[in-house]
N, C-alpha and C positions, 0 to 999 in steps of 0.2 A: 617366546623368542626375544631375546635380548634387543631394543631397539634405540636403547641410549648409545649413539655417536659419541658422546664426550667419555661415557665409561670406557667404553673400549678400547679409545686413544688414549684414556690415561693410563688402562692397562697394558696396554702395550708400548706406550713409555717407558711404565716399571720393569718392563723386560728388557727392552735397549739399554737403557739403564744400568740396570743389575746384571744382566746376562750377554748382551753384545746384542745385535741386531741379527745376527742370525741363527739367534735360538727364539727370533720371532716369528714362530709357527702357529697354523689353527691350531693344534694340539696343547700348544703352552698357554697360548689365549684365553683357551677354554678352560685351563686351569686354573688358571689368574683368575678370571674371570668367575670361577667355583660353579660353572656349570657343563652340560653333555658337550663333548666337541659335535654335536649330530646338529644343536642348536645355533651351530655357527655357519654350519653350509649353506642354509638358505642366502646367507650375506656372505661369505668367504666361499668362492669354490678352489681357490690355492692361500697359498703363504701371500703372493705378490698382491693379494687384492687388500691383504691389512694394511698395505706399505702405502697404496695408491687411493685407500682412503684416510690416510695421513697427510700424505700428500695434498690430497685435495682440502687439509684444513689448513694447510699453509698455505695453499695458492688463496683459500678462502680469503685468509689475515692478511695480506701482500695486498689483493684488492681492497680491502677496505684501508689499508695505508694508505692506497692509491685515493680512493674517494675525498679522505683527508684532506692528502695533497693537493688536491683538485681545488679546495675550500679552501686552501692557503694563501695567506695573501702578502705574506714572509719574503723580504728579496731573496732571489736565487739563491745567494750563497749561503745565507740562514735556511732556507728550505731541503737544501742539500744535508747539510749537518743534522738538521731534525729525522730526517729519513731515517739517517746511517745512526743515530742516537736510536731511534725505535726499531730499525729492525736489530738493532745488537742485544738491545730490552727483550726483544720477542727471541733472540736465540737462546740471552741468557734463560727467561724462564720454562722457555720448551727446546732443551739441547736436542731432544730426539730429532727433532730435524734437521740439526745440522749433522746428526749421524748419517740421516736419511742424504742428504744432498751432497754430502761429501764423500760419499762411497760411491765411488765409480763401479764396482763391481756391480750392482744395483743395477744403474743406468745400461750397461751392457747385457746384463742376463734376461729384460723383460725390456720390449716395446712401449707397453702401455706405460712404464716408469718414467723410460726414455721420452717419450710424450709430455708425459705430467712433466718432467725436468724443465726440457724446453716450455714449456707454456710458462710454470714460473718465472725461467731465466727469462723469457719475453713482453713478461709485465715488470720486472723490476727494470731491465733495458729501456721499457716504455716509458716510464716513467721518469728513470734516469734523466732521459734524451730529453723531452720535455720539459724540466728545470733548466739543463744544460742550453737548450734553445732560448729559454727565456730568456738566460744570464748574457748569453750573446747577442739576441736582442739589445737588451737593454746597456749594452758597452760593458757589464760585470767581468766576463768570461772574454778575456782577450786574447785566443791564442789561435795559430792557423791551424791546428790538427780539429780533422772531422770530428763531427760529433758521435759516429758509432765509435771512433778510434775511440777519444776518451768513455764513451760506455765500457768499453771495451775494459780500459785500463781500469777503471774504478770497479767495475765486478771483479775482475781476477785481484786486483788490493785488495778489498774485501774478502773476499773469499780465502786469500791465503792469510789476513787477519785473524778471520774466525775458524780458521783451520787449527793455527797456532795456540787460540785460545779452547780449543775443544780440547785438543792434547793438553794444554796446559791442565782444562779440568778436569782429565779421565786422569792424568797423573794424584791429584790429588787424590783422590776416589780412591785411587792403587794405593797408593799413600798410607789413607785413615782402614785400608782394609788390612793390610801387612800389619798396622799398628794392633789394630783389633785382635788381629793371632796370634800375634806378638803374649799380646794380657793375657 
């Protein structure tokens, strides 16, 4: 039985990747992967369970951001910036996730994804809030809107940031593929 977490994710990166996210089935996995799709059922009993132990390596990376944070001792508004620096770092080198997190289709077809969503979205908010409380504390962050407001606004900024730049890079991808058939 296949018991490397990292292979498996990276395999099925290769898939999102190369194939779109929903040709990421135990059957293609197991392909990828160059062994029996029989030896994946013990760990996979659907599709949704490769997505939601994906997931849970992001929420893993996100917490350990968090920890970081926590060890920072950066004014707010530089600790703010270092966040949004490293989780852009963290999309750039693992886009699969921001496949994963920006497809609503996902979030709507399976609870347990819908789950996993919110608990991410509820540790970056944590986290958010908690610089954002600091910087108000200390006179940084001067303004009357609550601090879930601005969590609020700075995830959906983000989010439709790294939306722009997902497209931007699947564009390229289309790009260097056309060009390839092209030769």
């Amino acid at each position: 039985m296949i018991t490397n977490e990292t292979l498996i994710i990276e395999k099925a990166a290769h898939i999102i990747k190369n194939k779109g996210i929903e040709e990421l089935t135990i059957y293609n996995l197991a392909t990828e992967l160059s062994v029996n799709v029989n030896q994946l059922y013990p760990r996979f009993t659907n599709d949704n369970d490769i997505i939601l132990m994906i997931m849970t390596a992001f929420e893993n990376e996100l917490k350990e951001l968090g920890h970081e944070h926590i060890k920072n001792i950066e004014p707010p508004e530089i600790e703010l910036k270092l966040i949004f620096k490293k989780l852009h770092f963290l999309f750039l080198q693992k886009p699969y996730y921001l496949s994963i997190i920006l497809d609503q289709r996902l979030i709507e077809k399976n609870n347990d994804i819908k789950k996993s969503f919110f608990r991410i979205r509820n540790i970056a908010a944590t986290y958010l809030a908690e610089i954002i409380n600091k910087g108000k504390k200390e006179n940084i962050f001067k303004t009357n809107e609550s601090t879930k407001t601005l969590v609020r606004k700075i995830l959906n900024g983000f989010r439709i940031y790294m939306q722009d730049e997902h497209i931007l890079n699947r564009m390229v991808v289309d790009i260097v593929a056309l060009r390839t058939i092209e030769e």
